[in-house]
C-alpha positions in Angstrom: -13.7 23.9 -17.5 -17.5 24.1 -17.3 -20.5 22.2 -18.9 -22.1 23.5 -22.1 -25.3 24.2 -21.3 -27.7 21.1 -21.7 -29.9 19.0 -19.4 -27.4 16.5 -18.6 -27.7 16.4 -14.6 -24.0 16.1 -13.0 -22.4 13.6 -10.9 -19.7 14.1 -8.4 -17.4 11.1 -7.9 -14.6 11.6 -5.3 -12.1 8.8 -5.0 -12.7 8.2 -9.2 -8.8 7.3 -9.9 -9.3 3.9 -9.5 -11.4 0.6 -8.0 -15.1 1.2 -7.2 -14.8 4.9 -7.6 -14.2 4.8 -11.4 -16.8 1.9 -12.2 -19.2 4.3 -10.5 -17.9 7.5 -12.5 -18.4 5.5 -15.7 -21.7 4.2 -15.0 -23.3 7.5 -14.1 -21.3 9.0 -17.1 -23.1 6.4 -19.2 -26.3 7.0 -17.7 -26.1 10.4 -19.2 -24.8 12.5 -16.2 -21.7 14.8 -16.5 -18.7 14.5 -14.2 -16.9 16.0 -11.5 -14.1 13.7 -10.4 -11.9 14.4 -7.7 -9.0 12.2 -6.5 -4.9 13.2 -6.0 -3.5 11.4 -9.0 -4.0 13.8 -12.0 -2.8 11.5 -14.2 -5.3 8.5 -14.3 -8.0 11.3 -13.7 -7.1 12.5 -17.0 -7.4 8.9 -18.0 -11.1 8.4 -16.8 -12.4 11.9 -18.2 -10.8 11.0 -21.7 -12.1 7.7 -21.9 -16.0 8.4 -20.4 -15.9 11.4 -23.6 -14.9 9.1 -25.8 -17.5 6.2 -25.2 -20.3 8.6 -23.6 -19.5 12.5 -24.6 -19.8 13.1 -21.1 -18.5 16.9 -20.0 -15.8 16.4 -17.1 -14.4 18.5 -14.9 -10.9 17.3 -12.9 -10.2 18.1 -9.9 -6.9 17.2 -8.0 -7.5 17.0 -4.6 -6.0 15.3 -1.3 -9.1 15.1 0.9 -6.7 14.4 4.0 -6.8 18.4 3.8 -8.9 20.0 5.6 -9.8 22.5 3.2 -10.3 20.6 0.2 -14.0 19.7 0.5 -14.7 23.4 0.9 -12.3 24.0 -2.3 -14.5 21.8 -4.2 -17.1 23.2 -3.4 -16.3 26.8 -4.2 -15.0 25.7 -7.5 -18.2 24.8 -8.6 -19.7 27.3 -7.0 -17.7 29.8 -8.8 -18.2 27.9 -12.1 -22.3 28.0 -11.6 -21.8 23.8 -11.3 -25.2 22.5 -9.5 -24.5 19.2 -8.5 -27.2 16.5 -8.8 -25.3 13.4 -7.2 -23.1 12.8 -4.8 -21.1 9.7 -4.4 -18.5 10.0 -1.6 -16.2 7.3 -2.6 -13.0 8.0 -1.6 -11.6 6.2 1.6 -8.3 4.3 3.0 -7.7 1.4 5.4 -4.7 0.7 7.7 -4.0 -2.6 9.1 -2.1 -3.7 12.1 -2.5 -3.5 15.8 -3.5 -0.3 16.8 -0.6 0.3 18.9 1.8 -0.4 16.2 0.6 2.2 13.0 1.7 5.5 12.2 -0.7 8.1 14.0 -0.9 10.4 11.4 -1.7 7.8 8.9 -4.4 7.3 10.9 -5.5 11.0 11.5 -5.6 10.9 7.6 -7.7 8.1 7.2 -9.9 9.6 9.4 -9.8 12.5 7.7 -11.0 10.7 4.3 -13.6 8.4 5.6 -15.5 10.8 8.2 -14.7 14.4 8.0 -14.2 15.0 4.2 -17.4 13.2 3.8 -19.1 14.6 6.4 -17.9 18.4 4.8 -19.2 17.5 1.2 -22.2 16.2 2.4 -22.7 19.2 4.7 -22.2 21.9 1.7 -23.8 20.4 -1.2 -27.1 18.8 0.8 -28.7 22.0 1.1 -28.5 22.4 -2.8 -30.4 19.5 -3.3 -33.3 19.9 -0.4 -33.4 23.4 -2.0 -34.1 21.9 -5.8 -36.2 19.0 -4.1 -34.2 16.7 -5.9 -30.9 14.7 -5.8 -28.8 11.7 -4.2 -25.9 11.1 -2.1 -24.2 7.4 -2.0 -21.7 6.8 0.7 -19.2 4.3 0.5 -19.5 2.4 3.7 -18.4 -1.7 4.1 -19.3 -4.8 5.5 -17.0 -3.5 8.1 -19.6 -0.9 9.1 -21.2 -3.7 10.8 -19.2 -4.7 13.5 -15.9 -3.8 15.0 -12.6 -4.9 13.9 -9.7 -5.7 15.8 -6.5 -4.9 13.5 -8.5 -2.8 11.4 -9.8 -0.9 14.3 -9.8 3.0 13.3 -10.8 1.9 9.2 -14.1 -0.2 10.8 -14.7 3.1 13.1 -14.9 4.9 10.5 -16.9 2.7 8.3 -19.3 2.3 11.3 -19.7 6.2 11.3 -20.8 6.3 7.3 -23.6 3.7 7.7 -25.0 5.5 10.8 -24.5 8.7 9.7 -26.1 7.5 6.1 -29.1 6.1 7.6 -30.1 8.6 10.1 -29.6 11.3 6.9 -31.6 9.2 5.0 -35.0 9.3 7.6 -34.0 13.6 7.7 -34.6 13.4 4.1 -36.9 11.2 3.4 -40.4 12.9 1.7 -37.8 15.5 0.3 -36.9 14.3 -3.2 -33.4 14.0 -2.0 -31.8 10.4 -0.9 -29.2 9.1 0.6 -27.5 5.6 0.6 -25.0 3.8 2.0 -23.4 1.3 0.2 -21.3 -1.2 1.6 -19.4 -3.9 -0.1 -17.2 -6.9 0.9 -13.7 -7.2 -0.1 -13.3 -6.2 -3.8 -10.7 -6.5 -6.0 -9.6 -2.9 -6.4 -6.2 -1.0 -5.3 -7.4 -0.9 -2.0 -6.1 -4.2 0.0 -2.0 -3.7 -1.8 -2.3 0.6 0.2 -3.6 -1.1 2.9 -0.9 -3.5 3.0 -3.2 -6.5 4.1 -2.7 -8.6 1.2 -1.8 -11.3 3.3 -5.1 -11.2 5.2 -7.1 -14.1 6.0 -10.3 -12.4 5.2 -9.3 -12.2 1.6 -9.3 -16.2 1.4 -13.0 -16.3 0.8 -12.9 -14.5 -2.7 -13.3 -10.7 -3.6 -16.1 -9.4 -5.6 -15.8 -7.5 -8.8 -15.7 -3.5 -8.5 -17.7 -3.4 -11.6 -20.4 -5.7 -9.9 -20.3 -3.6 -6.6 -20.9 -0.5 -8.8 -23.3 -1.7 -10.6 -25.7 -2.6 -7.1 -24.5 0.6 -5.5 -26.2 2.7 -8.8 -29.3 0.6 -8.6 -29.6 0.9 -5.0 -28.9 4.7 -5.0 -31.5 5.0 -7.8 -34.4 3.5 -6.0 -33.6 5.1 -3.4 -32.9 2.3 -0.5 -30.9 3.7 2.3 -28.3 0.5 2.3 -27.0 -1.5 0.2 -24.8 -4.7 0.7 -23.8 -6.1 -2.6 -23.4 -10.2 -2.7 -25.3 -12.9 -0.7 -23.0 -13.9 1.6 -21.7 -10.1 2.4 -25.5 -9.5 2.9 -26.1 -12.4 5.2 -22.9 -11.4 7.3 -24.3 -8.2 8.3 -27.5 -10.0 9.3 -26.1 -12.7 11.2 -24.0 -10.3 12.9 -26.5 -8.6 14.7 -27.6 -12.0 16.4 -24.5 -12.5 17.9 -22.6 -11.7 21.1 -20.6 -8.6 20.9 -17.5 -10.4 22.2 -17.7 -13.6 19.7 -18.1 -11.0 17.1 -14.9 -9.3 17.8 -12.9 -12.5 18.1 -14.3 -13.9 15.3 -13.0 -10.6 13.4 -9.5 -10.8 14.3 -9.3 -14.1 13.5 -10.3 -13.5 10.2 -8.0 -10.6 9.9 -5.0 -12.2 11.0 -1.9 -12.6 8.3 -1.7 -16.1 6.7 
């Protein structure tokens, strides 16, 4: 498919099957922005597209990708390259947690979520960057966490990576800053989405102090992105953690951490 030609500038929404990724794909569609969304499950892809052109008449193009692949960032992009698709925003959404000691979890699980969080990230933002800085104009939002903030024993490659978004986030933020192009990290607490039950930390002691709504996180994230702050951390007390965290030792804060993350 391709867009009919109208002003309607074009968002693209990896990780939109489900959670935070699809509040964000139908807020931008009903802000008047056309869709790319990208995710492995055709099916509740299809879903999204049908119902954001029902409500919105938003144009959407579905693409099924697994972005533990290597090549599928550069796919995407040639896809819409090929199909003359400029893309205006840039929400790199999709991500994956494991939980457990380190020692005990599947390695290539882990390669893959590495694979998610960093490097397909780090490739869409590398190929469609240029675009933007070229038009003067455009915005990336990167799905970091609270977890960016500190390291987490249990969850130790999933806050690594997290750690990596919100660095590499803010210091892409200062390179483009005067350009007309932003880019923001935003990075929620625990929110109720289908991301603790593939994680398989239901039974985590963090969850005890309450999720937030995906709809809510959205929401901040698109007003964040929008006026164009570098990070956003949606909530009070998920804001106040990643400020009291810098004033404390490095060592409390790990312990601290996995004592939080430990099973109930």
């Amino acid at each position: 498919m391709t867009f009919p030609d109208r002003d309607a500038p074009v968002a693209l929404v990896t990780g939109a099957s489900g959670g935070i990724g699809r509040e964000l794909a139908d807020l931008l569609a009903a802000d008047g922005h056309d869709l790319v969304i990208v995710a492995r499950s055709e099916a509740d892809l299809r879903e999204l597209a049908d119902e954001v052109n029902d409500a919105y008449g938003t144009a959407v193009v579905v693409l099924v990708k697994d972005l533990a692949e290597r090549a599928a960032p550069r796919e995407i992009f040639e896809t819409l390259r090929d199909r003359d698709i400029e893309v205006d925003v840039l929400v790199n959404n999709a991500g994956f947690a494991t939980f457990g000691p380190f020692v005990d979890l599947d390695l290539d699980r882990e390669v893959d979520e590495i694979e998610v969080n960093v490097t397909a990230l780090t490739q869409l933002t590398k190929l469609f960057l240029p675009g933007m800085l070229d038009r003067e104009s455009g915005k990336v939002l990167n799905l970091g966490s609270t977890a960016s903030f500190q390291p987490g024993p249990l969850m130790a490659v999933y806050y690594a990576t997290k750690a990596y978004v919100l660095s590499f986030s803010e210091a892409l933020a200062e390179e483009c800053r005067g350009t007309g192009v932003t880019v923001t990290a935003l990075c929620p607490g625990p929110t109720e989405t289908g991301f603790q039950s593939r994680a398989d930390m239901e039974d985590s002691r963090l969850l005890e102090g309450g999720v937030m709504d995906a709809r809510k996180v959205a929401k901040a994230g698109i007003r964040g992105m929008n006026a164009g702050k570098a990070v956003v951390v949606p909530g009070t007390q998920n804001w106040l953690g990643s400020v009291l965290v810098r004033f404390l030792p490095r060592w409390l804060v790990r312990r601290i951490v996995k004592v939080a993350q430990r099973p109930t």
